[in-house]
C-alpha positions as CSV (number, residue, x, y, z in Angstrom):
1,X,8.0,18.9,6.1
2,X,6.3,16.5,4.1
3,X,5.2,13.1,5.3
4,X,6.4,9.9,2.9
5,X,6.2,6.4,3.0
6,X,7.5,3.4,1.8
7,X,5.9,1.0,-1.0
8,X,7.2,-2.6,-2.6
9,X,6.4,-1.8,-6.4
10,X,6.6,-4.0,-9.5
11,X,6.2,-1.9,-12.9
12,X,5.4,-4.8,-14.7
13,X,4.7,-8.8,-14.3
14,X,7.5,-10.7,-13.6
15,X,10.4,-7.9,-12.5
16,X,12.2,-7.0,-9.3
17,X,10.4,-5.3,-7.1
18,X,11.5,-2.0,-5.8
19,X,11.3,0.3,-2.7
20,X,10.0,3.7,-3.9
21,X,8.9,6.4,-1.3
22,X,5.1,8.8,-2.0
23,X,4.0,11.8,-0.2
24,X,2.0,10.8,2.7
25,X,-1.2,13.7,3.2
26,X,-2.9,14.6,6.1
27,X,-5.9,12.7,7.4
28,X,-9.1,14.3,6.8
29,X,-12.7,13.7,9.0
30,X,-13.2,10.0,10.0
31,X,-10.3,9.0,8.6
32,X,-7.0,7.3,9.9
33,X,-3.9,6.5,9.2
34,X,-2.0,3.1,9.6
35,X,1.5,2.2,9.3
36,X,1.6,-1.0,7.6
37,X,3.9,-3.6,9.4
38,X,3.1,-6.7,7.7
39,X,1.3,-7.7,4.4
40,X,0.5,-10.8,3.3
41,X,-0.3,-11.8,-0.2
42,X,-2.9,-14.2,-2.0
43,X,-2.9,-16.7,-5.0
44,X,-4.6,-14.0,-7.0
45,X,-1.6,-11.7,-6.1
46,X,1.0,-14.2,-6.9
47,X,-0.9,-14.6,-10.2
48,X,-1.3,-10.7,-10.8
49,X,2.7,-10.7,-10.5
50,X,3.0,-13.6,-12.7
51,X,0.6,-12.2,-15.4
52,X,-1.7,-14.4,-15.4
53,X,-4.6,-12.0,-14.9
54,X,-5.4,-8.5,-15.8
55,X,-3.9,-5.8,-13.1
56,X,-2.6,-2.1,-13.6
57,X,1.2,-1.9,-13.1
58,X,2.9,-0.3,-11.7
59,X,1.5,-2.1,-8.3
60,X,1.4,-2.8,-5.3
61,X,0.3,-6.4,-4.4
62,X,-1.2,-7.5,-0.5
63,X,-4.2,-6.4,1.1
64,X,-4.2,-8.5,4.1
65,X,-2.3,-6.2,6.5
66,X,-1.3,-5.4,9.6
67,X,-0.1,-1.9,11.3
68,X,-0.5,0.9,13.9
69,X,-2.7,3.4,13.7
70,X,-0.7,6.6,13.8
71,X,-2.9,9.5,13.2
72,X,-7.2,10.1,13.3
73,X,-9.4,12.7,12.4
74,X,-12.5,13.0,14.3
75,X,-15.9,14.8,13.7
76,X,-16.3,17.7,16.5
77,X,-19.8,16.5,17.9
């Protein structure tokens, strides 16, 4: 069964938002994986969404998060 997760998208400055679900892969070596709870976002999101600066769309706006670690992969020693 394939793992997916949930993203808040805008496809271009100034629309909705929508919910839209991606595949979710496996964790590889020294790597983990964190279910975001909570995002903030910044002026230079809010201007990103406004298109006031340069930003790919489609997006997805906040990097100051918080979550749960749900899965790690470690290096065998």
């Amino acid at each position: 069964m394939t793992k997916t997760g949930r993203a808040a998208v805008y496809d271009a400055p100034n629309t909705p938002f929508k919910i839209r679900e991606y595949p979710i892969r496996d964790v590889t070596t020294d790597e983990v994986l964190v279910r975001i709870t909570m995002s903030a976002i910044c002026r230079s999101d809010i201007h990103s969404y406004l298109g006031h600066r340069p930003n790919p769309c489609p997006g997805i706006l906040g990097h100051e998060t918080v979550g749960v670690i749900t899965s790690t992969a470690h290096r065998s020693i």
